[in-house]
N, C-alpha and C positions, 0 to 999 in steps of 0.2 A: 504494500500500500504506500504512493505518494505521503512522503511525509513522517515514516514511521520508519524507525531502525532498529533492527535485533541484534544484540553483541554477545558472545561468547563468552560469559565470563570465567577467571580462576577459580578454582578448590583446588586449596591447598592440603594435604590429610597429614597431621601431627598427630604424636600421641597424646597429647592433654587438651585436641578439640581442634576442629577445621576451622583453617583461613579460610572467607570466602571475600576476590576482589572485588569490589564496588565501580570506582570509578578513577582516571587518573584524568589532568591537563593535558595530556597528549593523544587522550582517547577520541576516535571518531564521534560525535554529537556531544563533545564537548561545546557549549556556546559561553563560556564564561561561569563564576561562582555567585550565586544569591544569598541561598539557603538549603540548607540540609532538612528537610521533614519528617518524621514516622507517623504512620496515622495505622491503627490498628482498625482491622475486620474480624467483625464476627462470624463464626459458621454460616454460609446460606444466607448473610446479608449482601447488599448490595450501595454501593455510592455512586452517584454522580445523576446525570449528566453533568458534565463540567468543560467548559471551554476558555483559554486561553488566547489572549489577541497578543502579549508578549513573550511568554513563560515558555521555555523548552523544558519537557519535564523527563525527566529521567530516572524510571521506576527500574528498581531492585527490591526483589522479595527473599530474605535471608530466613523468614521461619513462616513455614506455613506453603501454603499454597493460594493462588489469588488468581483468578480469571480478569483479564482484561479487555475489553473492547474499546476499538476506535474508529470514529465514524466521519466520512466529511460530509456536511451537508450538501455542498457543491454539486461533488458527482455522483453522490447515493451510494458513493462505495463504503462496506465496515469489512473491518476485520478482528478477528480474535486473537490471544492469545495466552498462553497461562504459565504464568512464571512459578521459582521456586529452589529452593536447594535442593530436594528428593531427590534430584539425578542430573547427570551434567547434561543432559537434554533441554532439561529445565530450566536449569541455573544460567539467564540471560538478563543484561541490560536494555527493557527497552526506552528507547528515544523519540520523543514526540512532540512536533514541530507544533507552532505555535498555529492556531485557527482551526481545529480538529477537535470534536467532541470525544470525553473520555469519561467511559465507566469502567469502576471494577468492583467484583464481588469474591468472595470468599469460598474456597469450595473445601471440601473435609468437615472433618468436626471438632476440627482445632481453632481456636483464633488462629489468625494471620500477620504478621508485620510488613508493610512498604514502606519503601524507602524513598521519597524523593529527593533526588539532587537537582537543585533547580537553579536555572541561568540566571535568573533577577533575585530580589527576595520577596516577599510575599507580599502583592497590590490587592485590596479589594476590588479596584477600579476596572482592573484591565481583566478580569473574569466573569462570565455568565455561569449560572445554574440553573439547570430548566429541571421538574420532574423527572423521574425515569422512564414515564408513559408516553413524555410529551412529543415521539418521533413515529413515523412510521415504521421503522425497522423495531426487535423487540429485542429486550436482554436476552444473550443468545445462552444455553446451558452445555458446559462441555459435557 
């Protein structure tokens, strides 16, 4: 999908607990430093609609698992995706360009941790929140 980037990230395995890499200044969708965020999810919950007119957001999920979608309203294209440490298939950074609606939900029956690493630091301004209901397209379930 225009607009969205999926990056490989490290696990490192130690014996007193895995490194897992996040993000460096030299990484592809790098766009500068804001703020760092955690917003936790609960099992089978759901956040967003949420859209960005300056914010590249760049979600890492280190516990848990967390269903993501991203939608443009432009072309009618979404796509999915579901981060996480359970397996290095998983474990990715995605990158999300600014003007692109973004939901994610929780899936297991664990809470969840995200992580955002975000290009500016946090505007009320420069963000919409719409309902979860209020598009044609629907929360999609993996």
């Amino acid at each position: 999908m225009l607009g969205v980037t999926t990056t490989k990230l490290r696990r490192i395995q130690t014996v007193g607990g895995d490194v897992l890499h996040g993000m460096k200044n030299i990484d592809a969708g790098f766009d500068g430093f804001g703020e760092v965020y955690f917003s936790f999810i609960k099992p089978q919950q759901v956040k967003g609609w949420k859209r960005h007119e300056k914010m590249t957001l760049n979600f890492v999920v280190p516990v848990g698992e967390i269903q993501v979608c991203v939608c443009d309203e432009k072309s009618g294209d979404s796509s999915s995706f579901v981060l996480g440490p359970r397996t290095d298939e998983l474990y990715n950074r995605l990158t999300i360009r600014p003007g692109l609606w973004v939901a994610f939900g929780g899936l297991g029956s664990t809470e969840s941790l995200l992580v955002n690493i975000a290009s500016i630091p946090h505007d009320p301004t420069e963000a919409t929140n719409v309902p979860l209901d209020s598009f044609s397209w629907s929360w999609p379930k993996a």
